[in-house]
C-alpha positions as CSV (number, residue, x, y, z in Angstrom):
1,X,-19.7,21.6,-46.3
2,X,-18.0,20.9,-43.0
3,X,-20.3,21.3,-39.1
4,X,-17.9,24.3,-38.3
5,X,-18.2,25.5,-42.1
6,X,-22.3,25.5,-41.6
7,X,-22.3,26.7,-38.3
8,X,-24.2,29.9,-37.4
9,X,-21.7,33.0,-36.0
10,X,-22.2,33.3,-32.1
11,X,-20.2,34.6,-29.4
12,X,-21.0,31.9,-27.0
13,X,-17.4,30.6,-26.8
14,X,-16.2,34.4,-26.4
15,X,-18.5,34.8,-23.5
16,X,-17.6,31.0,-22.0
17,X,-14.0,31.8,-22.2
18,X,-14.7,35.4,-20.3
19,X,-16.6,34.1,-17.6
20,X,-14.0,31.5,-16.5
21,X,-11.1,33.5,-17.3
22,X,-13.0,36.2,-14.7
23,X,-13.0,33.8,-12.0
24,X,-9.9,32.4,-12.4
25,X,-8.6,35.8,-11.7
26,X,-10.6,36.3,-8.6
27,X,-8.9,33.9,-7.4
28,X,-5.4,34.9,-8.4
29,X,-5.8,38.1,-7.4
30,X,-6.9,36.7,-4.1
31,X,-3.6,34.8,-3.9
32,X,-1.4,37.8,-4.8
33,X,-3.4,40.0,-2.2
34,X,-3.1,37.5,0.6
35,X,-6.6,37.5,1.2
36,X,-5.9,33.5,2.7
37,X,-3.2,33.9,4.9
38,X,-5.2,37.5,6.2
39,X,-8.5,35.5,6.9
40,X,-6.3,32.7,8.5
41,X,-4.6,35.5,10.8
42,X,-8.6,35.5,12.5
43,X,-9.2,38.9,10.1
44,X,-12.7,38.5,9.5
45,X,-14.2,41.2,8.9
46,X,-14.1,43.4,5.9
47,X,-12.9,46.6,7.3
48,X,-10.4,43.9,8.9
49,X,-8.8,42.6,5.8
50,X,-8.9,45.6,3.7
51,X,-6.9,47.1,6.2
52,X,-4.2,45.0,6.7
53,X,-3.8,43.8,3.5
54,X,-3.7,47.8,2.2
55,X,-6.7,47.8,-0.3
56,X,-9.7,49.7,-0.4
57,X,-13.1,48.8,1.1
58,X,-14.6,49.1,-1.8
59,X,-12.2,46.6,-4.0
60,X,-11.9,43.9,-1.1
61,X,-15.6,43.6,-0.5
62,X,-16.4,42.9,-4.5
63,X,-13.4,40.1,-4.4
64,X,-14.1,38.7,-1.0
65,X,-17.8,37.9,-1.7
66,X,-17.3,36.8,-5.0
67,X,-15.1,34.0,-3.7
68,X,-17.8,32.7,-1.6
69,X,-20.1,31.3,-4.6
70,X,-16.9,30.0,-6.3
71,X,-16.1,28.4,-2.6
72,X,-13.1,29.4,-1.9
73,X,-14.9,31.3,1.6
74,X,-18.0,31.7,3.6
75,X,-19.9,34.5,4.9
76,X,-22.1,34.9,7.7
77,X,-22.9,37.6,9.9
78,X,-21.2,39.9,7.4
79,X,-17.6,38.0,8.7
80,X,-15.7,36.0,6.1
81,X,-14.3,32.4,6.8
82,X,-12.3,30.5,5.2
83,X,-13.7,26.8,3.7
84,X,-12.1,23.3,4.0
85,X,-10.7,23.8,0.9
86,X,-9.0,27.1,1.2
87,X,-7.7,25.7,4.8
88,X,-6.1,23.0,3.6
89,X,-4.3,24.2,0.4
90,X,-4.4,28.1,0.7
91,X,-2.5,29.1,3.7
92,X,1.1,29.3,4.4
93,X,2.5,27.0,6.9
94,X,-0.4,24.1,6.0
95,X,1.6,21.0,5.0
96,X,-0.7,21.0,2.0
97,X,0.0,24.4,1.0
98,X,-0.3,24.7,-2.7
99,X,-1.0,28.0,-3.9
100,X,2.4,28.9,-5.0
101,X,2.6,26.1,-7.3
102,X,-0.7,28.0,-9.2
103,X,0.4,31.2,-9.0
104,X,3.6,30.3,-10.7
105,X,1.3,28.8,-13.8
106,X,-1.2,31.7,-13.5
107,X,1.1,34.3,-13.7
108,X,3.5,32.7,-15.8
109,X,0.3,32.8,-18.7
110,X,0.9,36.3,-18.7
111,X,4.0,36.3,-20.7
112,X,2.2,33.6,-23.2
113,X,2.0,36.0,-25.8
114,X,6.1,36.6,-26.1
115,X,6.6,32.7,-25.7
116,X,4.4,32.5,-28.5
117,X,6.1,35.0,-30.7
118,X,9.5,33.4,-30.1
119,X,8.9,29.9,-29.0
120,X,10.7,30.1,-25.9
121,X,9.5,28.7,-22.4
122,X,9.1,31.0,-19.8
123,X,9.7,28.1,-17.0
124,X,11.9,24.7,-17.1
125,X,9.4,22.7,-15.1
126,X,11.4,19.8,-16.1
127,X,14.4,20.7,-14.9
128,X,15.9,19.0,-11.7
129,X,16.0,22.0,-9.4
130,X,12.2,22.3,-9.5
131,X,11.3,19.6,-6.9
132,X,10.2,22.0,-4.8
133,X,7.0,23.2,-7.2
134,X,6.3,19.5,-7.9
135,X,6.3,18.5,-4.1
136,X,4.0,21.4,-3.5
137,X,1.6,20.3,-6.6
138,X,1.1,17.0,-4.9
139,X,0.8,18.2,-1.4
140,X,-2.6,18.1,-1.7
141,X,-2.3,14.2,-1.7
142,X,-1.9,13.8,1.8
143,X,-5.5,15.0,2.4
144,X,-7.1,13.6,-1.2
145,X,-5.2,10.0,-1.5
146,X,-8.7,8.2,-0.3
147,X,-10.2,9.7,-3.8
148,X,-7.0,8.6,-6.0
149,X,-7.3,4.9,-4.7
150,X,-10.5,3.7,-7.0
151,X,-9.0,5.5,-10.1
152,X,-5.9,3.7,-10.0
153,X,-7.5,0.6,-9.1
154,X,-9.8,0.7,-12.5
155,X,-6.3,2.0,-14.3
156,X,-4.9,-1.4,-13.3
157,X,-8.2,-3.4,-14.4
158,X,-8.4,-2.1,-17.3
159,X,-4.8,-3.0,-18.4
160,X,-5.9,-6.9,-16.6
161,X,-3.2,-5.9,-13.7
162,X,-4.1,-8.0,-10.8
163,X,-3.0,-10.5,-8.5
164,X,-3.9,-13.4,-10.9
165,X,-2.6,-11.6,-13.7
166,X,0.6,-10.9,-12.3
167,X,1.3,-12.0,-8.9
168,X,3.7,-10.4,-7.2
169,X,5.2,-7.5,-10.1
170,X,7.5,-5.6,-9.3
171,X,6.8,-1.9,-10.6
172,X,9.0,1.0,-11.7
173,X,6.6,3.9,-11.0
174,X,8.9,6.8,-13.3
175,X,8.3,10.4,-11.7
176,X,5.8,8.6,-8.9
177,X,4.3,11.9,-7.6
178,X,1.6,10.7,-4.8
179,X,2.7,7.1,-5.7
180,X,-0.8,6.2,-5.0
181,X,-0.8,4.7,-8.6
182,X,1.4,2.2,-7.3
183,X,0.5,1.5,-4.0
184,X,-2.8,0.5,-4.9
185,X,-0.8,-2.5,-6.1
186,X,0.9,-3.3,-3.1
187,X,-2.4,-3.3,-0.9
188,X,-4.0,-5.6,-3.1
189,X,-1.2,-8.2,-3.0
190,X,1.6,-8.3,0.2
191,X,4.1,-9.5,-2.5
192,X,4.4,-6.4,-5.1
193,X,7.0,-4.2,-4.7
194,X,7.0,-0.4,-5.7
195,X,10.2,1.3,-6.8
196,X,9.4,5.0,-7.0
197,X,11.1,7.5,-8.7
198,X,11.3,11.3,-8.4
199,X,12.9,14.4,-7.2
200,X,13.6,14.0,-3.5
201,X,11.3,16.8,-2.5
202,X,8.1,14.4,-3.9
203,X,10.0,11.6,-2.6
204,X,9.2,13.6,1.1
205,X,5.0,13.6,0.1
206,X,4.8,10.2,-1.4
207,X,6.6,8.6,2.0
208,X,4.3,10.1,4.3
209,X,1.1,8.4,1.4
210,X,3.1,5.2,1.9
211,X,2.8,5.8,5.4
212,X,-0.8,6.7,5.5
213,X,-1.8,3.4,3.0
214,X,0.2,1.4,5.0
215,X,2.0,-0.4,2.1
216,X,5.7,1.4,3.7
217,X,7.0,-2.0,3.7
218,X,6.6,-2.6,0.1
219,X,7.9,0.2,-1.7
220,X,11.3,1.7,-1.6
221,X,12.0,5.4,-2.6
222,X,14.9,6.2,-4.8
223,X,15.5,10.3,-5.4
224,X,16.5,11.0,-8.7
225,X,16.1,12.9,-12.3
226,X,14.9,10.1,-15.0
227,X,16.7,11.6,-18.1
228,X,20.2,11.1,-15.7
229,X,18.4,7.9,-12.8
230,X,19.9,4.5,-13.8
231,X,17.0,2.2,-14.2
232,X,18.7,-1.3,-13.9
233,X,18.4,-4.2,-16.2
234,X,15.5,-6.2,-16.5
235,X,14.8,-5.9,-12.8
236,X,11.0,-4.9,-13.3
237,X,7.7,-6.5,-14.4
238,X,5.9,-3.1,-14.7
239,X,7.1,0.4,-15.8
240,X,4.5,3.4,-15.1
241,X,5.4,6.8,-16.6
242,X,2.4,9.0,-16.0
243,X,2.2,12.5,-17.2
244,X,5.7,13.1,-18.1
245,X,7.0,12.4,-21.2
246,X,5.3,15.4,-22.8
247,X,8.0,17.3,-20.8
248,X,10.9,16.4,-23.7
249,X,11.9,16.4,-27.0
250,X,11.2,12.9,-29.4
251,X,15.3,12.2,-28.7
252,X,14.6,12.8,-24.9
253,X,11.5,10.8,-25.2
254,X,13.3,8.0,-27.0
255,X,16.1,7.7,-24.3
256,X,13.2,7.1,-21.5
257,X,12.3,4.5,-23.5
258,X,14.6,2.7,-24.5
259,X,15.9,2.9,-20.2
260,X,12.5,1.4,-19.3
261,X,12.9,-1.3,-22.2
262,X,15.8,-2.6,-20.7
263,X,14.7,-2.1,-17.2
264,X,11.6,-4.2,-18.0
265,X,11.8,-8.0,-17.6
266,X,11.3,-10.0,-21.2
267,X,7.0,-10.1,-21.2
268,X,7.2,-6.6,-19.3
269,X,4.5,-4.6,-18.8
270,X,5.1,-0.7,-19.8
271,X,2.2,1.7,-19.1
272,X,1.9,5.5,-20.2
273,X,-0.3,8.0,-18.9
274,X,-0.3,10.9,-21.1
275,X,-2.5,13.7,-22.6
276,X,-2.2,12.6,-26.1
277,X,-3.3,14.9,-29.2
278,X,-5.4,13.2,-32.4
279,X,-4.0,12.8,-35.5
280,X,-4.9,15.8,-37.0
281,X,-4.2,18.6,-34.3
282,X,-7.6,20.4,-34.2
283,X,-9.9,18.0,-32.1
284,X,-8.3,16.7,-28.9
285,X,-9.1,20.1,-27.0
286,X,-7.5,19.3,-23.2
287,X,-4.4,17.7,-25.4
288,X,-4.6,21.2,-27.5
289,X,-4.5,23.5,-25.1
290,X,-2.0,21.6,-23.2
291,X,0.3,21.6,-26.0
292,X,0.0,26.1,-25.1
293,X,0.9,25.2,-21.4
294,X,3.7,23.2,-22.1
295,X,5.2,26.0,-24.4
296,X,6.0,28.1,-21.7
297,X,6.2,25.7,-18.8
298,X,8.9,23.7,-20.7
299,X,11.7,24.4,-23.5
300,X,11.4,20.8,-24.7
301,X,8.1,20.0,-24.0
302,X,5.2,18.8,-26.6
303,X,2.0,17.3,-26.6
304,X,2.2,13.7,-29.0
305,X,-0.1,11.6,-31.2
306,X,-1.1,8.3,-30.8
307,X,0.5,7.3,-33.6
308,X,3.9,9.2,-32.4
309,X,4.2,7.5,-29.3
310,X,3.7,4.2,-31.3
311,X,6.4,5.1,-33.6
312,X,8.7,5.8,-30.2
313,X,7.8,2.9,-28.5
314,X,8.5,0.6,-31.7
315,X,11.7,2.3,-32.0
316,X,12.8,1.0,-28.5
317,X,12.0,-2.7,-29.3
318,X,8.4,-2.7,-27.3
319,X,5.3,-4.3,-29.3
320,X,1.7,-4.7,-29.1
321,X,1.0,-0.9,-28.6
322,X,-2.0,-0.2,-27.8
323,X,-4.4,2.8,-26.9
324,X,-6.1,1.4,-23.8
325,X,-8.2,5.0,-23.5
326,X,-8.2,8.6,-24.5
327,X,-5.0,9.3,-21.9
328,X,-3.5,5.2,-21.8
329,X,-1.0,3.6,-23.4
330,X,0.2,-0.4,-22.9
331,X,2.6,-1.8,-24.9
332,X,5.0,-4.8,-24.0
333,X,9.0,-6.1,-24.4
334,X,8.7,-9.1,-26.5
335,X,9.8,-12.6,-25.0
């Protein structure tokens, strides 16, 4: 008999799922309502922001004082405030405004129950004319690079990326976002370059982190869509694709490929950063779930297996593929 088989009936999960979902929609309903931008404005005091943002007294004081313990605002002297957080990624006009971006997700999960029953995405987040969501997702970068920077540093380790290693790569960074992945190269070694890829509202974010690392110098910026972007021949040491090939179809997939095989230099390096499902679809549950999210965020997108990606990355001519952890994949163009 199996654990889940023996198991004991208990609504624990039910009540787990419940609670978050309850917060979560504090905080949307926060969003929809305002209640930022309101407090921003220098309303602080109940009667204040019920007012202007036309809800009663008795609604706006249960949702503003539940989003104090979730700390999304402080209280004192019965006035609300707003925290660092809600500041810096909350309010219109903030260069790190990134609410939108979540409210598109949030409320697109309402419709998750048709996109289920016919299998057809609500959104095209993969889709060249949504720059402008991505660019906002990443915002927050400009404040949070600092924390990015030792993550991508033990990325690199543990694939035995460094100076010694490889002196001087030149890296492809696919769909850069931040770019911070790839700058941390460039800081440790004056002689890597950075070629970073994405739509040329991201391209606007990761300048100014380039800016703020000071690795400017090093890295040139090249706006594009990576199912149409040329990718050169055999100009690169590293390829990085993080996070994105979940976006498209195996045929899709295998065309990124087979670009960043021949973009790759013979002994090249590629790297993918995915969310990647087990074998057996019922135990990976972030890769799961995500496999939900990408259903109605795009109409190509999937969620793969180890042993699918393999299978791709074979097909392109790459060998030695191998899981470096749960989310990392290395795998090489032969000599």
């Amino acid at each position: 008999m199996s654990e889940v088989e023996s198991a004991t009936p208990s609504t624990e999960i039910l009540d787990t799922l419940d609670w978050a979902g309850m917060e979560y929609m504090v905080v949307k309903t926060a969003l929809e309502l305002d209640v930022f931008a309101t407090i921003a404005a220098g309303h602080h005091s109940l009667e204040d922001v019920a007012r202007t943002t036309r809800c009663s007294e008795r609604g706006m004081r249960a949702l503003l004082d539940a989003l104090c313990p979730i700390g999304l605002l402080a209280k004192w002297d019965n006035h609300y405030h707003l925290t660092p957080s809600s500041e810096a990624f909350l309010v219109h006009g903030v260069a790190t405004y990134c609410a939108d971006a979540y409210l598109t997700w949030w409320q697109s999960r309402e419709r998750l129950t048709e996109c289920v029953r016919t299998g057809q995405a609500n959104l095209d987040l993969s889709s060249r004319d949504r720059g402008g969501f991505w660019s906002m997702l990443v915002a927050e970068s400009l404040i949070t690079w600092p924390q990015a920077v030792d993550p991508a540093r033990e990325m690199w380790q543990s694939l035995g990326v460094d100076v010694i290693t490889r002196p001087g790569p030149r890296l492809l960074d696919v769909a850069c976002g931040s770019g911070v992945k790839g700058f941390v190269l460039t800081q440790a070694d004056p002689t890597a370059r950075v070629t970073a890829l994405d739509f040329p509202q991201v391209l606007e974010v990761s300048t100014q982190v380039a800016q703020a690392m000071g690795v400017s110098r090093q890295v040139t910026f090249c706006p594009g869509d990576m199912l149409t972007a040329e990718l050169g021949a055999e100009q690169f040491d590293i390829v990085l694709l993080s996070y994105i090939l979940y976006y498209f179809n195996p045929q899709q997939v295998r065309e990124i490929l087979l670009k960043a095989y021949h973009a790759l230099r013979a002994g090249g390096l590629l790297v993918v950063r995915a969310v990647i499902a087990d074998d057996g679809r019922c135990e990976a549950k972030t890769a799961l779930v995500a496999a939900l999210e990408l259903l109605h965020d795009a109409p190509n997108g999937q969620i793969y297996t180890f042993a699918e990606y393999r299978r791709f990355l074979e097909q392109a001519g790459f060998a030695d593929v191998t899981v470096v952890n749960e989310s990392l994949i290395k795998a090489t163009k032969p000599q």
